[in-house]
N, C-alpha and C positions, 0 to 999 in steps of 0.2 A: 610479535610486532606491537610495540606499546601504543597507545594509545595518543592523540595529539590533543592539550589544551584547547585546540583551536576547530575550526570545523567552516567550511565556506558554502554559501547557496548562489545559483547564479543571481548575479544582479534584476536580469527580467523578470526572473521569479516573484517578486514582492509587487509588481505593475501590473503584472499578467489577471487575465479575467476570470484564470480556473483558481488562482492565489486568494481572490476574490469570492467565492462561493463559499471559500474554510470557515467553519466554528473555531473560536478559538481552542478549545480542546483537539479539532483535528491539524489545523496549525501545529498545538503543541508536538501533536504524535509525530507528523511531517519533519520537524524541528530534530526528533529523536531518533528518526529513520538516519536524516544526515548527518545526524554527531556520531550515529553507528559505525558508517563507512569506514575503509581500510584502504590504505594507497601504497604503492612499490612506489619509487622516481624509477622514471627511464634515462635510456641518454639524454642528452641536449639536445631538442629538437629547434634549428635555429635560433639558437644562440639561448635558448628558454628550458626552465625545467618541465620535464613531462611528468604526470602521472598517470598511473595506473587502477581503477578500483581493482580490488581485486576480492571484494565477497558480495558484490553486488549480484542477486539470484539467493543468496546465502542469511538475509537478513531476519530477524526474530525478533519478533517482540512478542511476550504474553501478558495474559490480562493480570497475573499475578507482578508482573513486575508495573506496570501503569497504576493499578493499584495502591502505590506506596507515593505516588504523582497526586491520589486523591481522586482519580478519574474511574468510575463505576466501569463494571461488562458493558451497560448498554451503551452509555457515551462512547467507550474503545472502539465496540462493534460500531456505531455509527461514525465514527473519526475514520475507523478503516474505508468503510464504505465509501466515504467522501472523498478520499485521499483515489482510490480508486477509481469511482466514477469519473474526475476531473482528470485524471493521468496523470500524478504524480507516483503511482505504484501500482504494478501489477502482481498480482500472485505467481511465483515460480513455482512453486508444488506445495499440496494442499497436505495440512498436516490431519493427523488422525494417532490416537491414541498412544498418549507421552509427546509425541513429536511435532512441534511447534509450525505450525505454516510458515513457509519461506519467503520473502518478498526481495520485489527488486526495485530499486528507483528507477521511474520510468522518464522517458521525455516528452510522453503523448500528449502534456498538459500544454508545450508550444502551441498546440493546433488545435486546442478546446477553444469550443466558441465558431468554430469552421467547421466546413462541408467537408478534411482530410482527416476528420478526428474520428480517433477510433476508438469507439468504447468497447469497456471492459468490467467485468462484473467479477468481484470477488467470490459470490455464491451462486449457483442457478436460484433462480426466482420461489422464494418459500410457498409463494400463493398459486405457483403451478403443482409442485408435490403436494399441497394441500387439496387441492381440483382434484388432479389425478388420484389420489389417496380415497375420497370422498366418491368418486364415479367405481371406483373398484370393488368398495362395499358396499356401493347400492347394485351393482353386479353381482357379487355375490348374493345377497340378498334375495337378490332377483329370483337365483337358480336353486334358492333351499325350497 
């Protein structure tokens, strides 16, 4: 399926108050999640063309390829974060050694700012495996 010149975000997207919290680096990353996308047409649906995504759960990005954007690991990693915390992308399956973490465009970001918004975390919380890590080997400790 070749690729289109072109690439569309909804219109609310740019008004919205989660559109509003982005850096512009995680903007950009946002920007590069939607020119990733891939669409089938369907039939006509009233008298209109349909489409279809159809790798959305499937999407990759690495730090090595941002990278050539100018944009460092830790800006990525925080661009990811952002893009996720607000609901524009959730994690589909978490990558680990060679294999790229999967993402999907999410549409949780309609309902950011309200009491139906569901958040979502790309990583469990680094400052709890550091807690837990740190009470383990004062445990240990404890018992030599």
């Amino acid at each position: 399926m070749a690729k289109s010149p072109n690439f569309w975000i909804p219109r609310e997207l740019l008004g919205s108050q989660a559109a509003a919290q982005l850096t512009g680096k995680s903007l950009h990353i946002l920007l590069k999640f939607y020119a990733a996308r891939q669409f089938e047409r369907l039939p006509r649906q009233q008298g209109r063309a349909a489409f279809r995504q159809t790798n959305n759960g499937s999407l990759t990005m690495t730090y090595q390829q941002v990278q050539k954007d100018g944009i460092t690991n830790r800006q990525f990693t925080h661009a990811l974060d952002q893009n996720i915390e607000v609901g524009f992308l959730d994690v589909a399956e978490r990558g680990a050694m060679g294999h790229p973490t999967k993402y999907a465009i999410s549409e949780r970001w309609r309902k950011y700012g309200t009491d139906d918004f569901e958040k979502h975390e790309r990583t469990p919380d680094r400052r709890e495996h550091k807690i837990r890590a740190a009470e383990n080997a004062r445990a240990r400790k404890a018992r030599r």
